[in-house]
C-alpha positions as CSV (number, residue, x, y, z in Angstrom):
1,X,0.0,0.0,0.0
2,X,1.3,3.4,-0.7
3,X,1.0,6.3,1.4
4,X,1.0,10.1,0.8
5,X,2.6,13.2,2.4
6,X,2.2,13.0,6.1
7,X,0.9,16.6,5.8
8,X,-2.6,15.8,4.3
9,X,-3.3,13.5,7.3
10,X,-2.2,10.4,9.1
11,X,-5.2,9.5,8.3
12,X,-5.6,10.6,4.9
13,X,-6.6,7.4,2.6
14,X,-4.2,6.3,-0.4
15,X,-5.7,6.0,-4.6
16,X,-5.0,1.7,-3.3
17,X,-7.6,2.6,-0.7
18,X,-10.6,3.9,-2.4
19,X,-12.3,3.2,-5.9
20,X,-12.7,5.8,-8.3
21,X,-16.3,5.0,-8.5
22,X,-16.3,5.8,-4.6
23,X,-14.6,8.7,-5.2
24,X,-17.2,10.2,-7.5
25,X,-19.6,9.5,-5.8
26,X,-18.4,11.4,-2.6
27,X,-17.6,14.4,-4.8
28,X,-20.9,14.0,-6.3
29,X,-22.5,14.3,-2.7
30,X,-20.3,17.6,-2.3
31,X,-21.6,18.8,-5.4
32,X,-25.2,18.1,-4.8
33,X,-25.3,19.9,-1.7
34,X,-23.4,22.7,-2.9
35,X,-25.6,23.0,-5.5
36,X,-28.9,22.8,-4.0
37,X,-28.6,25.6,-1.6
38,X,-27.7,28.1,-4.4
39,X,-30.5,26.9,-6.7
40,X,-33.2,26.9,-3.7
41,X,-33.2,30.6,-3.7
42,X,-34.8,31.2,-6.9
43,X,-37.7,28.9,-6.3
44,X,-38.8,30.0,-2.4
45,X,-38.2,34.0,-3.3
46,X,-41.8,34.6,-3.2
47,X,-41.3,33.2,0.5
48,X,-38.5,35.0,1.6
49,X,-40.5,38.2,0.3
50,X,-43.4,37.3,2.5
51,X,-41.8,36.4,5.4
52,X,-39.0,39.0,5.9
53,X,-41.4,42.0,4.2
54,X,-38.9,42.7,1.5
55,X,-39.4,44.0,-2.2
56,X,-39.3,42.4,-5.1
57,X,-36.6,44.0,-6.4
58,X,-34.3,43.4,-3.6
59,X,-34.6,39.8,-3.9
60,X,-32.3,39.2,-6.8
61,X,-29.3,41.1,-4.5
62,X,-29.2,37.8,-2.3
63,X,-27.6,36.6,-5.4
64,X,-25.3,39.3,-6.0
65,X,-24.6,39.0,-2.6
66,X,-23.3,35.4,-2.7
67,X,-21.6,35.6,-6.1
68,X,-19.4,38.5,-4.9
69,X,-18.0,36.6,-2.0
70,X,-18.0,33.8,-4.4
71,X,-15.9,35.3,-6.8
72,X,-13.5,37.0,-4.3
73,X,-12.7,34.3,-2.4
74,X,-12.0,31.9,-5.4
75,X,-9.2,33.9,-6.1
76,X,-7.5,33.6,-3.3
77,X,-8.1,29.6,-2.9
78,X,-7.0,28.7,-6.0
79,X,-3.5,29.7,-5.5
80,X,-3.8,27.6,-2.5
81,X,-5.2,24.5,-3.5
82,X,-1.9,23.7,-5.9
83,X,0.3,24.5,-3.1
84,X,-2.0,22.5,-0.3
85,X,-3.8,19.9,-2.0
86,X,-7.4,19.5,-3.4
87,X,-8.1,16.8,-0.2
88,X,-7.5,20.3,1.6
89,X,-9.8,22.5,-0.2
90,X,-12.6,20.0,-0.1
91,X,-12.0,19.8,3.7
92,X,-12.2,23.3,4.4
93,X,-14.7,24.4,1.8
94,X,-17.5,21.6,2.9
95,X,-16.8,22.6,6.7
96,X,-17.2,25.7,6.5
97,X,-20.0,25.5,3.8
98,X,-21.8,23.4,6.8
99,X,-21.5,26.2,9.1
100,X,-22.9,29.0,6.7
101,X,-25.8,27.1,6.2
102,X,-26.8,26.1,9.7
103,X,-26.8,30.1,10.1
104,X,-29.6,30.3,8.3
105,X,-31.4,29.0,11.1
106,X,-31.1,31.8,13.3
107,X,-31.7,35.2,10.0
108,X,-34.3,37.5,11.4
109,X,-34.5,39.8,8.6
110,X,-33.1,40.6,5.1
111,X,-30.3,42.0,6.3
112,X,-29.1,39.1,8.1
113,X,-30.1,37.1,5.2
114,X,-28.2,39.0,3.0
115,X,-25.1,38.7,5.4
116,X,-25.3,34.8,5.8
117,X,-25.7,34.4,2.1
118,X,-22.4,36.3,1.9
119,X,-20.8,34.1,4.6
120,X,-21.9,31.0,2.7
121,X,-20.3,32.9,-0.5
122,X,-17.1,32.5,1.2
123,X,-17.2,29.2,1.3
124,X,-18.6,28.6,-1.5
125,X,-15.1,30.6,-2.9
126,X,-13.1,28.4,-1.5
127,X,-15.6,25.3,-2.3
128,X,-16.1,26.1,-6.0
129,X,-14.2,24.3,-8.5
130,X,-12.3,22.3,-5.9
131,X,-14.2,18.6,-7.5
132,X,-13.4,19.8,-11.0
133,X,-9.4,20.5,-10.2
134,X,-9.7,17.2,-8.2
135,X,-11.1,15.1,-10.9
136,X,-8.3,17.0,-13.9
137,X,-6.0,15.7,-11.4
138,X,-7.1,12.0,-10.9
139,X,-8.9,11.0,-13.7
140,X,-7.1,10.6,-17.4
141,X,-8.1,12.8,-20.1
142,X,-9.9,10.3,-21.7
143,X,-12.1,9.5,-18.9
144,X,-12.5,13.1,-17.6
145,X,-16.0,13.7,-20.1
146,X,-17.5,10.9,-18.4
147,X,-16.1,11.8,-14.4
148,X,-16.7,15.4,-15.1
149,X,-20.6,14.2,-16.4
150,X,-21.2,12.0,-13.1
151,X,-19.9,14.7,-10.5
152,X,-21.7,17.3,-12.2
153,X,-25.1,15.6,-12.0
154,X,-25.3,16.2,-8.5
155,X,-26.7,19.8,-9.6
156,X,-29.4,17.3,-11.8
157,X,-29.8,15.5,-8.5
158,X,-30.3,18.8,-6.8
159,X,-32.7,20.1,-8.8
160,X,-34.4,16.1,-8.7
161,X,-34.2,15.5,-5.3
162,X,-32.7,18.8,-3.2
163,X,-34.7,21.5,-4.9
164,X,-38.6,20.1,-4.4
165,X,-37.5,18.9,-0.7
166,X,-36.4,22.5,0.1
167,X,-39.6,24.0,-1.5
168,X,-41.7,21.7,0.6
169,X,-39.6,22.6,3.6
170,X,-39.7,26.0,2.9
171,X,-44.0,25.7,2.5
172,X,-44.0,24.2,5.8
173,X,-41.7,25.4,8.1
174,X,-40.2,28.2,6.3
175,X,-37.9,29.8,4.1
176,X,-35.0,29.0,6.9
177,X,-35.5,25.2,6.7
178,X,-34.1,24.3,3.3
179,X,-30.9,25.9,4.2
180,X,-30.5,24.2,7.5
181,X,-31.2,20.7,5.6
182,X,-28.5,21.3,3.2
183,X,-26.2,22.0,6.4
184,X,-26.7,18.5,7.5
185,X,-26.6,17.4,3.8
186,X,-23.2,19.2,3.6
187,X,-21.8,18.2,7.3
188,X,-22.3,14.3,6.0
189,X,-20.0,15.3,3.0
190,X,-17.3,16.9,5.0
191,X,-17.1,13.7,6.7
192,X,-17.1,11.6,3.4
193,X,-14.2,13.9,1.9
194,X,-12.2,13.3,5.1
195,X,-12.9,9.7,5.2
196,X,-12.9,8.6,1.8
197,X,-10.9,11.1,-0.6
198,X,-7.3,10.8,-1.1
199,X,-5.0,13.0,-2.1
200,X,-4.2,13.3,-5.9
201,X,-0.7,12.4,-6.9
202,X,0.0,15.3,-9.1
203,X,2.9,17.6,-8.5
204,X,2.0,20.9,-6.6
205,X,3.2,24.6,-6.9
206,X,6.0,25.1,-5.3
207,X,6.8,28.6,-5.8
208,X,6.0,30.9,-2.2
209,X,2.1,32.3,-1.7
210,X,2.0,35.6,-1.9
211,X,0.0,38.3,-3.5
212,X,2.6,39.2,-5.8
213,X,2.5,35.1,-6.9
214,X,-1.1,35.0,-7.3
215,X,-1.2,38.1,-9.3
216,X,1.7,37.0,-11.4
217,X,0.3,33.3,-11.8
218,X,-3.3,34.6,-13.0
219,X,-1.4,37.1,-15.4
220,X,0.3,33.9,-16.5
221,X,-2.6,31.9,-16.6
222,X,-4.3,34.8,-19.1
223,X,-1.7,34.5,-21.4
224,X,-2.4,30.5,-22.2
225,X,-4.4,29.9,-25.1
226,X,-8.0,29.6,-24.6
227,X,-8.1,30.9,-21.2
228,X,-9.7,34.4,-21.7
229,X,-11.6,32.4,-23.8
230,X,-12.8,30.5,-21.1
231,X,-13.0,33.2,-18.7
232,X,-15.1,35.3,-20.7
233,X,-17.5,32.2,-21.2
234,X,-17.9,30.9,-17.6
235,X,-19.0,35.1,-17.0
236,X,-21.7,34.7,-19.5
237,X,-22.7,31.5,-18.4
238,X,-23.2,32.7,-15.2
239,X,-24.8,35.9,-16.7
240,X,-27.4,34.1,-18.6
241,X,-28.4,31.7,-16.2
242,X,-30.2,33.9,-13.1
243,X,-31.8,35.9,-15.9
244,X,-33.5,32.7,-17.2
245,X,-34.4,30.9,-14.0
246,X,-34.2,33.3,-10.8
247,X,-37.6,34.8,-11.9
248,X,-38.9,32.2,-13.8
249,X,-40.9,30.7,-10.6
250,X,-42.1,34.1,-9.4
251,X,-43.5,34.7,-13.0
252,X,-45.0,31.5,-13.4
253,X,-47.1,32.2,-9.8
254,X,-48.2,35.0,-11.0
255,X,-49.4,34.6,-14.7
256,X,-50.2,30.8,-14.3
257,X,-51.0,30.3,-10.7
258,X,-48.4,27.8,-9.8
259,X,-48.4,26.3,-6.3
260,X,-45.2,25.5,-4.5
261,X,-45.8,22.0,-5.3
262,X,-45.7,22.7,-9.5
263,X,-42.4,24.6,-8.9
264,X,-40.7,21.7,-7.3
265,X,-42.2,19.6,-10.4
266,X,-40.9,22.0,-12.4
267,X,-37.5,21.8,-11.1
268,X,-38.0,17.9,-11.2
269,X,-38.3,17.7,-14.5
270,X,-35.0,19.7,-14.9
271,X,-32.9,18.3,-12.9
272,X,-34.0,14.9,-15.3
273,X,-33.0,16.3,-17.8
274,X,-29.9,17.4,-16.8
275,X,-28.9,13.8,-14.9
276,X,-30.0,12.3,-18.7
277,X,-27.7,14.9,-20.7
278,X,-25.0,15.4,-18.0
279,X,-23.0,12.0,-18.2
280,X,-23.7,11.6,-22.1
281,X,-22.5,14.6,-23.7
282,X,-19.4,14.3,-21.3
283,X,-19.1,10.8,-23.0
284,X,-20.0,12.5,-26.2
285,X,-17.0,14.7,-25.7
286,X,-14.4,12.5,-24.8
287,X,-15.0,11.2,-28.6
288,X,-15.5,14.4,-30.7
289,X,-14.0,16.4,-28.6
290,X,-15.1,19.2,-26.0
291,X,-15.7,22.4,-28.4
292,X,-18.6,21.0,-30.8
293,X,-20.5,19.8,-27.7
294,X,-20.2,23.3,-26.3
295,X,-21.0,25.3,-29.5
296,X,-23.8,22.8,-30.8
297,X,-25.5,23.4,-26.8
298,X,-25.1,27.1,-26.4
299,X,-27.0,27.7,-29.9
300,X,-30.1,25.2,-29.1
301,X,-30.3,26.7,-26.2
302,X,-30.5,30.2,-27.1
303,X,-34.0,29.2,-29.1
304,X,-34.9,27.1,-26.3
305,X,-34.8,29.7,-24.3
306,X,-36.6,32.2,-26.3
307,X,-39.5,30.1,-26.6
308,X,-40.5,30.4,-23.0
309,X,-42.3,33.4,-22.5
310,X,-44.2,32.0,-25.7
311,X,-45.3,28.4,-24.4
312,X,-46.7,29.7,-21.0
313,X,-50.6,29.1,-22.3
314,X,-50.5,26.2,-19.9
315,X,-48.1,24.7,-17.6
316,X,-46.8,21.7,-19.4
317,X,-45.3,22.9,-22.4
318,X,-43.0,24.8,-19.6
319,X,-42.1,21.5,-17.6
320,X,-41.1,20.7,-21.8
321,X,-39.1,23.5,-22.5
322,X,-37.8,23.6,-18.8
323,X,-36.8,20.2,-19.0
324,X,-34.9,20.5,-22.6
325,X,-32.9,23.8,-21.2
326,X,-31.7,21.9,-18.4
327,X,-30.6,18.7,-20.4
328,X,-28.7,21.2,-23.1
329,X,-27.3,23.3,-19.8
330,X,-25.7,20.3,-18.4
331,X,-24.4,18.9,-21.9
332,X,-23.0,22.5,-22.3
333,X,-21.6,22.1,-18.6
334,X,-20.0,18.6,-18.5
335,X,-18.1,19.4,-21.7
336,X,-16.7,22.8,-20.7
337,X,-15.9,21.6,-17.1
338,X,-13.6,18.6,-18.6
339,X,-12.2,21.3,-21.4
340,X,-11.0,23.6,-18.4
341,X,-8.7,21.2,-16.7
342,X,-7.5,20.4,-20.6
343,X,-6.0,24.0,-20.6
344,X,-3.1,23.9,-18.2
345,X,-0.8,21.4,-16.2
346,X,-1.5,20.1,-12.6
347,X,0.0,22.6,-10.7
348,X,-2.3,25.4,-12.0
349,X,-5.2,23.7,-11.9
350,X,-6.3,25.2,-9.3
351,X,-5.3,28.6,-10.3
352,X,-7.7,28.2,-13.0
353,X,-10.7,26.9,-11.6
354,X,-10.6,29.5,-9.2
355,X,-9.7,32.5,-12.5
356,X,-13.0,31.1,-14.1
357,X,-15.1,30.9,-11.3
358,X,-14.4,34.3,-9.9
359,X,-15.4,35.1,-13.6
360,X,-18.2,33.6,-13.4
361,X,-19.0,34.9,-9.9
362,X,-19.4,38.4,-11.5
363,X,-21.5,37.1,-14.3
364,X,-23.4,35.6,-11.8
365,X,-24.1,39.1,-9.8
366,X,-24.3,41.0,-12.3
367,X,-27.2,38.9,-13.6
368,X,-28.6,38.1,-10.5
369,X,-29.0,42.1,-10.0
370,X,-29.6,42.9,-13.5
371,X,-32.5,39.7,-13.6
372,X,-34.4,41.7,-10.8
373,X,-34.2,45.0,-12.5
374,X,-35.4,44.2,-15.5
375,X,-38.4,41.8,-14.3
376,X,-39.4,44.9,-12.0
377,X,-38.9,47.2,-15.2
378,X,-41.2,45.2,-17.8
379,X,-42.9,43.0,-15.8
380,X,-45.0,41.1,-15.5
381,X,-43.4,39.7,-18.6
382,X,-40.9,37.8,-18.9
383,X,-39.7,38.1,-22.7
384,X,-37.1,40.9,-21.5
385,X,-35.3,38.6,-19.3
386,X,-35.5,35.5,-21.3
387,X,-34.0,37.6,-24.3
388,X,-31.3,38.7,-22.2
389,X,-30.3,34.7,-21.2
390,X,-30.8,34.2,-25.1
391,X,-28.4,36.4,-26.1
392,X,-25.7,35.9,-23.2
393,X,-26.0,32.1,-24.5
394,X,-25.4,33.2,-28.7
395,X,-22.5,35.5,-27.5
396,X,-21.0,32.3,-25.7
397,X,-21.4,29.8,-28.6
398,X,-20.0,32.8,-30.9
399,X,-16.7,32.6,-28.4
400,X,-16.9,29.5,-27.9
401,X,-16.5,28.7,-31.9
402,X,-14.1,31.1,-32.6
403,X,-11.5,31.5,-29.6
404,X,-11.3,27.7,-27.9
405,X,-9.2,25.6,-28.8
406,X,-10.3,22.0,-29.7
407,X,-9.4,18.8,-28.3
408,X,-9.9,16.3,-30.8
409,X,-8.9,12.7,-29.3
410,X,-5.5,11.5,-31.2
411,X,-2.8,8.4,-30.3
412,X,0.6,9.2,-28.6
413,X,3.4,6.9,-28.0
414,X,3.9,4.9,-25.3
415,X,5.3,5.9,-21.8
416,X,5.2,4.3,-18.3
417,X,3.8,6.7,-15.8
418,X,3.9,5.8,-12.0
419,X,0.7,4.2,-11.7
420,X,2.1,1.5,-14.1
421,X,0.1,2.8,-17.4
422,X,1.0,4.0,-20.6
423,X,1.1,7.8,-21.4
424,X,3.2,10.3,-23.2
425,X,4.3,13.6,-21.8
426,X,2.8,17.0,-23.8
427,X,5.2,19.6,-24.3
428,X,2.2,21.9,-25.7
429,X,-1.2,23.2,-25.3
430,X,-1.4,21.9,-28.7
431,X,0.0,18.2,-27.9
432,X,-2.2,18.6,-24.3
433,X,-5.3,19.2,-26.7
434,X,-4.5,16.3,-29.4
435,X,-3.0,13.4,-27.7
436,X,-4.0,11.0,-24.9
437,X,-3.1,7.8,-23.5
438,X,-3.6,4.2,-25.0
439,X,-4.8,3.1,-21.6
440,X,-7.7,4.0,-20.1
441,X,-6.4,3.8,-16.7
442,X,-4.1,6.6,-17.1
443,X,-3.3,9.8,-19.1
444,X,-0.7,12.5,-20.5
445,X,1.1,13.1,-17.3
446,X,0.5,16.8,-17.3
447,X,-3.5,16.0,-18.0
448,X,-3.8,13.7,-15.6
449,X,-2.3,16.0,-13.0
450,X,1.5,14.1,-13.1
451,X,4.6,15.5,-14.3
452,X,7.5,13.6,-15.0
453,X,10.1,13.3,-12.6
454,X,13.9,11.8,-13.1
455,X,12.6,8.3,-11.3
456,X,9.8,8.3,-14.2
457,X,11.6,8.4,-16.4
458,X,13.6,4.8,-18.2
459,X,17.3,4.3,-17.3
């Protein structure tokens, strides 16, 4: 049995230790309660409204509010995670995520909401990202569609399983009880991580943390190719997204009558979709590569989209629509997730999850604030901010198309990593992008998060 550095835990389990398919599924669990307490905000808004006494138009700042905290603290983990480990981060984030969220318990008004929503933004910083950098650094490239697909559908599972159990809470107990759900949801996952997740044996930063560094890393990091790219993208994703779905419930209660109990369908049905899609077009990708996935799903979903507002005679051509979004989200998702950690080596990994997220994060609050705005400016209708989520979505597939690189699957010769499988070192972005290993078990060192070292190497 091998073990790793004493300083991720006497305790710490070894890859001999654990399955991959155990692994997964304990990042999945992160993910899925990460996930479900951002996306129960949008659904139990009318609730929060009623029971703090707060506008409408102040609603959509409890999403500004978390995405700023989001995005500022993701800059400042990322550095960290390649110099402490992704076991680390997971640790940290998920135990501190817990905490946030049993806060919610105790909010008496919106300004206290507002401030624990923050404080769960922090975590969430230094959370975000963290399962995506750990699965670039464990799985091959050639499996990471398919891991990135299966950790990611814990957001399907959250909007399956988390998202109607926190709208029924929220009905019958409150607004307060979702969150403090996902805390215990959350606490269990903190003690997975710790139990069950090892260590990646990838080679960490080793240069001293500083600001200077970080700056000068993320300078670095902009210069790659395809990483504004990829930047600019994960802010319009996050742009797009609270304009289509953060008033999507309060408009459907209003114009359709919709209960509590036909938003949690609603959210259901999209979370099916996006468990169905999720896994498949990451599978898709690993074959035809990330960047026709992504293109071909941004531009079907820019007319899905725009067919909302126009569809809403009766409630079930929106559980249709909502349910083909989500599937075409999640494609769009598992395939730009497994691109990301396709971009740079190992040791930056983390850099750049964090450079995308905090990217992200501002699209995020900008269109959290903006989605409020502009459904207070023309509502009741919706068409303003479905059009807006349409074209943030045809700017991205535009980019997408025309500044990412492609990684089209090719054959490489044959190396011995030290896990005892074939794979050839990249001395590229382009070789990184074209080649991959002729074993499944195993990638490109620098893909799989290894890099060789003089005892790698044949004498």
């Amino acid at each position: 049995m091998r073990y790793g550095h004493l300083s991720d835990g006497v305790n710490a389990p070894t890859h001999d230790d654990v399955s991959d398919h155990l692994i997964l599924f304990v990042l999945w669990v992160v993910v899925f309660s990460f996930a479900s307490q951002v996306m129960i905000v949008a659904p139990i808004l009318t609730r929060i409204a009623e029971q703090l006494s707060v506008t409408t138009g102040l609603l959509g700042t409890l999403i500004t509010a978390y995405a700023f905290a989001v995005g500022m603290f993701a800059l400042v983990a990322g550095p960290i995670s390649d110099r402490v480990g992704r076991r680390r981060i997971l640790l940290a984030g998920s135990a501190m995520m817990t905490v946030a969220l049993a806060a919610h318990g105790f909010v008496e008004s919106f300004a206290m909401l507002f401030g624990v929503r923050a404080f769960a933004g922090a975590a969430g910083g230094i959370l975000n990202g963290a399962a995506i950098a750990y699965v670039g650094d464990y799985f091959p490239r050639e499996r990471r569609g398919w891991a990135s697909g299966w950790v990611m559908s814990g957001l399907a599972a959250g909007q399956i399983a988390g998202i109607p159990l926190g709208i029924v809470l929220a009905d019958a107990f409150g607004f307060r009880a979702p969150f403090v759900a996902f805390a215990v949801v959350m606490g269990i996952a903190s003690v997975l991580v710790w139990r069950f997740v090892p260590q990646p044996e990838t080679q960490r930063a080793e240069a001293p943390l500083s600001v200077r560094t970080a700056i000068e890393e993320y300078t670095d990091l902009l210069r790659r190719p395809g990483v504004g790219a990829a930047s600019l993208m994960f802010a319009l994703v996050f742009l797009s997204f609270p304009l289509y779905i953060a008033y999507l419930p309060l408009w459907l209660e209003t114009t359709l009558g919709a209960t509590g109990g036909t938003i949690a369908l609603l959210f259901f049905v999209g979370g099916v979709g996006n468990v169905l899609a999720g896994p498949e077009a990451g599978r898709l990708s690993d074959s035809v590569g990330r960047k026709p996935v992504i293109v071909g799903a941004s531009l079907v979903v820019t007319l899905v989209i725009l067919v909302t507002p126009f569809v809403a005679a009766d409630l079930w051509p929106i559980y249709v629509v909502f349910f083909v979004a989500m599937a075409l989200f999640a494609s769009r998702g598992s395939s730009f997730q497994a691109l990301l950690t396709e971009l740079v080596p190992g040791d930056h990994r983390g850099s750049l999850m964090s450079l995308t997220a905090a990217t992200g994060q501002i699209g995020f609050a900008i269109g959290g604030a903006l989605a409020g705005v502009v459904f207070t400016a023309f509502g009741p209708g919706y068409f303003a901010n479905a059009a807006l989520a349409a074209a943030g979505c045809l700017v991205l597939g535009v980019v997408a198309w025309r500044y990412l690189p492609d990684t089209a699957i090719g054959s490489t010769a044959d190396t011995t990593n030290e896990r005892g499988s074939l794979a050839t070192p990249s001395r590229s972005l382009t070789e990184i992008a074209c080649r991959q290993s002729s074993d499944a078990l195993c990638g490109p060192y620098q893909e799989a998060g290894h890099m060789i070292t003089s005892h790698d190497k044949d004498p």
